[in-house]
C-alpha positions in Angstrom: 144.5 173.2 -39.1 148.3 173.8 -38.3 148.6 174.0 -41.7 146.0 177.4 -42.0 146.8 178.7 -38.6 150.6 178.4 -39.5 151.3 179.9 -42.7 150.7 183.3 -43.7 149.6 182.6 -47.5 146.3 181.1 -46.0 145.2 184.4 -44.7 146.7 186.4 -47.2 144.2 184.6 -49.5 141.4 185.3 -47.8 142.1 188.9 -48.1 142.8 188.6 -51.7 139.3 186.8 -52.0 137.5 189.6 -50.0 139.4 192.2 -52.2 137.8 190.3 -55.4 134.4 189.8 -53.9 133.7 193.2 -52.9 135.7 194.9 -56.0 133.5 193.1 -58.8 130.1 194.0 -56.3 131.3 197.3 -56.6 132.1 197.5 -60.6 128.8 195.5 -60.9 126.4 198.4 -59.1 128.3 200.9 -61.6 128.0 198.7 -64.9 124.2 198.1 -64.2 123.4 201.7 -62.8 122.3 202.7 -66.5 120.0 200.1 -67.0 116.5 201.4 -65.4 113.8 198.8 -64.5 111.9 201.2 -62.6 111.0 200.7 -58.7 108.7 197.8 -59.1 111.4 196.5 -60.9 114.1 196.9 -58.3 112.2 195.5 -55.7 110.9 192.0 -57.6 114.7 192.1 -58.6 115.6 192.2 -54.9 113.1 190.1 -53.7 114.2 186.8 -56.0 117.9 187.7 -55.3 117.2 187.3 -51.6 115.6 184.2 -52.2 118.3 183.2 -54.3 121.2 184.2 -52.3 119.8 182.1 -49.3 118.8 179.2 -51.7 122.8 179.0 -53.1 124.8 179.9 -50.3 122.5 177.8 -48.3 123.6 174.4 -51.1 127.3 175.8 -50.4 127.0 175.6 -46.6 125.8 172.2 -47.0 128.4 171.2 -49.5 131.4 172.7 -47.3 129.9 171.0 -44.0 130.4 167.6 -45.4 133.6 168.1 -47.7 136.1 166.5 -45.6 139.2 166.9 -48.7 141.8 167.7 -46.2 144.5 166.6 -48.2 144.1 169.2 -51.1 145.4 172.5 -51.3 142.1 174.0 -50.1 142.1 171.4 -47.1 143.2 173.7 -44.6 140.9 176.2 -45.5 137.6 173.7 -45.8 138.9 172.3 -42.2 138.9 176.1 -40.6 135.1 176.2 -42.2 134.5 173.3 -39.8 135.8 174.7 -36.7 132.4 177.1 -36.8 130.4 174.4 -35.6 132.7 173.6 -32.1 133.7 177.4 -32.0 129.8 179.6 -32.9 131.1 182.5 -31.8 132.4 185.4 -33.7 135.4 187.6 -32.9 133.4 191.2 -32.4 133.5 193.5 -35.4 132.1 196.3 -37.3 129.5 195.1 -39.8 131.5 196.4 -42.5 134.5 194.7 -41.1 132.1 191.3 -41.2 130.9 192.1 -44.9 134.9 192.3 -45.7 136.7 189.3 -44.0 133.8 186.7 -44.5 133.0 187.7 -47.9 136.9 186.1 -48.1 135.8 182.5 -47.5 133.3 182.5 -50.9 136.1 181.9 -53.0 133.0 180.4 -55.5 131.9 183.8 -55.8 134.5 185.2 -57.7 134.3 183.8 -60.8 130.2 183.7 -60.4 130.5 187.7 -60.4 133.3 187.6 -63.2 130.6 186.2 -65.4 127.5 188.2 -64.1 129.9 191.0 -65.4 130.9 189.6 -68.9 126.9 189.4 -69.0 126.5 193.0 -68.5 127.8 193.1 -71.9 125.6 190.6 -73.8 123.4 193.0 -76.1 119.7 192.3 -75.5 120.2 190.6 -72.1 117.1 191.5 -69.7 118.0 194.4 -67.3 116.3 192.7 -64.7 118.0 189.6 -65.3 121.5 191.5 -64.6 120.3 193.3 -61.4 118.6 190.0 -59.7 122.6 188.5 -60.6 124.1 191.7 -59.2 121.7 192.0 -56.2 122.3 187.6 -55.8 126.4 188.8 -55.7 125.6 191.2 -53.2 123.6 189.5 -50.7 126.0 186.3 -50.8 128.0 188.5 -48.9 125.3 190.4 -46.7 124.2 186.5 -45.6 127.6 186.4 -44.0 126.8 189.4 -41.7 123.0 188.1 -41.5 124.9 184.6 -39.9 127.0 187.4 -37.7 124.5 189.0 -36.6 122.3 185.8 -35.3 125.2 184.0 -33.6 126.5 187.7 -31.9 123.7 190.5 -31.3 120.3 190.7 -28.8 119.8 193.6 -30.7 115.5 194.0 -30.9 116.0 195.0 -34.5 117.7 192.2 -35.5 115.6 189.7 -33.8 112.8 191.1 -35.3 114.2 190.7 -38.7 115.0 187.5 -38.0 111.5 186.6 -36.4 110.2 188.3 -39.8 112.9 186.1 -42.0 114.4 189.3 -43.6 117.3 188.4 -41.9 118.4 185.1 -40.3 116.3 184.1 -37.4 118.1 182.7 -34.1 115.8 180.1 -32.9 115.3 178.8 -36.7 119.5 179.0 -37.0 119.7 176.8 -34.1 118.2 173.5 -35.5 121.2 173.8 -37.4 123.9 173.4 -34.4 121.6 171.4 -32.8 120.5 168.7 -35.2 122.6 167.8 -38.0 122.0 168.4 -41.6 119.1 170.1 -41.6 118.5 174.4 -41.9 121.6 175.0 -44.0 120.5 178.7 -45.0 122.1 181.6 -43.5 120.5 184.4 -45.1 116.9 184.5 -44.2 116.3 180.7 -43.6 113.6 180.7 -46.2 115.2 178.2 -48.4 115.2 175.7 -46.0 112.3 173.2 -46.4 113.9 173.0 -49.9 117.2 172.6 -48.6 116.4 169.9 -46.2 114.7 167.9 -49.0 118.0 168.0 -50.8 120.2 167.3 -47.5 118.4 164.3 -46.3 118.6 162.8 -50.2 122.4 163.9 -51.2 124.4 164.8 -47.5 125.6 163.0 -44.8 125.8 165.5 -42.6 128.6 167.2 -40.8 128.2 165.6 -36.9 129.6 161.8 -37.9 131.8 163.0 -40.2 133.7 166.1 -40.5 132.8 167.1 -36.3 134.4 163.7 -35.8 137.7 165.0 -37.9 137.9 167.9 -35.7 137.4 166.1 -32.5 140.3 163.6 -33.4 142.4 167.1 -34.6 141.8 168.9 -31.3 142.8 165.5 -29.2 146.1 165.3 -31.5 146.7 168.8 -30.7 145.9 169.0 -27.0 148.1 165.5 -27.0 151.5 167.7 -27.9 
């Protein structure tokens, strides 16, 4: 952690990540705008992205929670992923301002949309095809302001979204802090039963392993 609190570059990556992330969304929207699929078609296209987003960024969530590399060139930035777990709280911000700097930490996501956008030019590709890919791009970042949202507003809105899954629910989110390795989804949360099949047959879990690396950081630090 001294390592990404310390030098500038690790930030300045994030940014540059962000930048990419919302860039290609943005050059995405425009390279699919021509391809019509109608409004039933936009909103089955919609609908399997959303399921989709959570579904992915809810296998990267588990992923990241157990990755415990700290020696690599990524380490510092997988170890600041961990201090979520000790640290819930967000620093208050606009929602666009959320869609921005934690679209930063998908660094997967970049090259994901790079190819969605060499597919826009495959000839006889399926139009819905590209917009459920563009819409999945999109919504990988709008789960980051979903997670936001659940760990930062009372808003009634919100928590009925959440209560109706559109959005991530509070109470459901919680098993997630309070157990361990179980409701990794952070868009809607309807992903999960899947996702918890999966965890309890390929993860270990985050609160013996990499909460235990942060516990031994904190005492190291708090020790100087």
């Amino acid at each position: 952690m001294q390592r990404y609190t310390s030098r500038v570059g690790y930030a300045w990556f994030n940014h540059g990540v962000a930048t990419a992330n919302v860039a290609l969304q943005a050059w995405l929207l425009w390279l699919v705008w021509p391809f019509s699929i109608g409004v039933g078609g936009q909103l089955l296209a919609i609908v399997i992205a959303w399921l989709l987003a959570d579904f992915v960024n809810g296998l990267v969530h588990m992923y990241m929670d157990s990755n415990d590399h700290y020696a690599s060139i990524v380490g510092p930035l997988i170890a600041n992923f961990h201090l979520h777990h000790k640290t819930p709280l967000y620093t208050v911000r606009s929602l666009p301002l959320v869609y921005f700097v934690e679209t930063g930490a998908k660094v997967w996501l970049v090259p994901c949309l790079a190819v969605i956008a060499l597919l826009t030019q495959v000839d006889g590709i399926s139009p819905l095809l590209l917009h459920v890919l563009v819409y999945f791009g999109i919504l990988s970042s709008i789960a980051e302001v979903s997670h936001y949202l659940c760990h930062t507003s009372n808003s009634r809105i919100v928590i009925a979204l959440g209560n109706c899954r559109i959005l991530l629910g509070k109470r459901h989110h919680a098993a997630h802090h309070l157990q361990d390795n179980v409701s990794y989804a952070f868009l809607n949360g309807l992903s999960d039963p899947l996702l918890n099949l999966i965890a309890a047959r390929f993860s270990r879990g985050y609160k013996q392993h990499t909460d235990l690396h942060y516990a031994a950081w904190q005492v190291d630090g708090e020790s100087r």
